[in-house]
C-alpha positions in Angstrom: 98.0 108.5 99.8 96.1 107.3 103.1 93.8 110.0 102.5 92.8 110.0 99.4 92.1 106.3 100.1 90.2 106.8 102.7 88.1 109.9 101.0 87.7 107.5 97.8 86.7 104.6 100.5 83.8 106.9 102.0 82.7 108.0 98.7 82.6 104.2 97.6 80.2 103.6 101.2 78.3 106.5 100.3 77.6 106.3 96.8 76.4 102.7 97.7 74.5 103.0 100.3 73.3 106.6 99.0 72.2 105.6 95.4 69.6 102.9 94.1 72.6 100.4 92.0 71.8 101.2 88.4 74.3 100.7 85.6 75.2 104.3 86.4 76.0 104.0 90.1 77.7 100.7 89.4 80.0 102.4 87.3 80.8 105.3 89.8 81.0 102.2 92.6 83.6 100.3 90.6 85.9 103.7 89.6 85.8 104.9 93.0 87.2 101.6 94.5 89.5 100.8 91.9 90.8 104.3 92.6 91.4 103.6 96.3 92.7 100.1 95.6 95.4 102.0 93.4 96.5 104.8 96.6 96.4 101.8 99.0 99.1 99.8 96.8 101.0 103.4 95.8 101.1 103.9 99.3 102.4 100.1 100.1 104.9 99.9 97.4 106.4 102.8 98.9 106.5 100.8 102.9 107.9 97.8 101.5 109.6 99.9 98.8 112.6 97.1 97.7 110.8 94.0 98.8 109.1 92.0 96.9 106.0 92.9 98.3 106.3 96.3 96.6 106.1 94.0 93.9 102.9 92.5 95.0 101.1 96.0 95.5 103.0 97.6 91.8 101.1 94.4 90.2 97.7 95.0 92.1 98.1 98.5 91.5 98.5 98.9 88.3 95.8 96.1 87.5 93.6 98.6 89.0 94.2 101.7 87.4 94.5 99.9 84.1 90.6 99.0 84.7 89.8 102.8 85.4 89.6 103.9 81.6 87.2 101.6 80.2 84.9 102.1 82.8 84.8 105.6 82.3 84.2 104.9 78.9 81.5 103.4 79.9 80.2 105.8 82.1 79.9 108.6 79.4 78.1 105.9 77.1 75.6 105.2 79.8 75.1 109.4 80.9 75.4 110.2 76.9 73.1 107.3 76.4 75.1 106.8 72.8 78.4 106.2 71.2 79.4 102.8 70.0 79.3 99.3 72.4 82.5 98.5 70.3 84.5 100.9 71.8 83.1 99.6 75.5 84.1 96.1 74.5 87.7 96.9 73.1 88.2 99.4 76.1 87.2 96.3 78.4 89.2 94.0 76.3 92.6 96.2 76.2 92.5 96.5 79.8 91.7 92.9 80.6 95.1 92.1 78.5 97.0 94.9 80.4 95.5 93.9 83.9 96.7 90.1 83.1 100.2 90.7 81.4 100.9 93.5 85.0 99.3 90.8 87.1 101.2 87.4 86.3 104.3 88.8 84.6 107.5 89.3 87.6 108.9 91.3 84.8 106.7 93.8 83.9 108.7 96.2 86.4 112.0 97.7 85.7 112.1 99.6 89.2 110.0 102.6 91.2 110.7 105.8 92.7 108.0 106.5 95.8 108.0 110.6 95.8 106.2 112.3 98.6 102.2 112.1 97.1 103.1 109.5 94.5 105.0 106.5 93.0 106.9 106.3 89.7 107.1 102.8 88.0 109.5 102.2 85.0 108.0 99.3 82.4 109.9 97.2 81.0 110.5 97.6 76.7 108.2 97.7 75.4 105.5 97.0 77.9 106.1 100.8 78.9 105.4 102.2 75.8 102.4 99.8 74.5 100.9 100.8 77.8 101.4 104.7 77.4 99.8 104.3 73.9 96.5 102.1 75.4 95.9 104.7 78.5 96.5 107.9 75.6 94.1 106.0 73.1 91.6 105.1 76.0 91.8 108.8 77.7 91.5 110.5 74.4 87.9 108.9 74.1 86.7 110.4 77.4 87.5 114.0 76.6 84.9 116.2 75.5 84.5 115.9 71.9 84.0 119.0 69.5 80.0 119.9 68.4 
């Protein structure tokens, strides 16, 4: 988990001191650290695993992967240079909602299992499976689309 943080980290560095910031590299800037913020709390959650600041890190973790698929949304819209700004908006929308609700609610976590390379969190019903069904919905608009 420490590495991949700190590989995500440097990438972050050198992507912005690297690249001219352009919606584009904004975009890459943003994924990258919201992908390092999410290995730095995996990898508290499983230090203070049972404390309440595993908690802390679950909430800010989860607030930041839930910000990951809208952006990439994005991305593609801003490379592909089409596609609908409704979908952007709802995909920003959805994950504001999501990053709240994980972020303010003490309940949102039933418990976690921290395995060897990664954490597993249990939502609460039906927070759990709302969320699977917004990350599935989300996802299936970044995959490659048929000609």
């Amino acid at each position: 988990m420490i590495a991949t943080f700190i590989t995500e980290s440097v990438l972050f560095i050198y992507t912005v001191l690297r690249y001219k910031m352009n919606t584009l590299s904004r975009l890459v800037a943003a994924i990258l650290v919201l992908l390092a913020v999410f290995q730095l709390a995996e990898y508290h959650v499983c230090e203070y695993s049972g404390t309440a600041s595993a908690a802390v890190w679950a909430r800010i973790g989860y607030g930041a992967i839930t910000l990951i698929p809208p952006l990439a949304i994005h991305l593609i819209r801003t490379i592909s240079g089409r596609g609908w700004h409704i979908i952007v908006w709802l995909a920003y929308a959805s994950a504001g909602f999501f990053a709240v609700f994980f972020g303010f609610s003490k309940s949102a976590f039933r418990s976690h299992i921290c395995a060897g390379n990664y954490v597993i969190f249990q939502l609460v019903h039906p927070a759990g499976g709302l969320y699977f069904t917004y990350y599935l919905t989300l996802r299936s608009n970044t995959l490659p689309q048929p000609l």
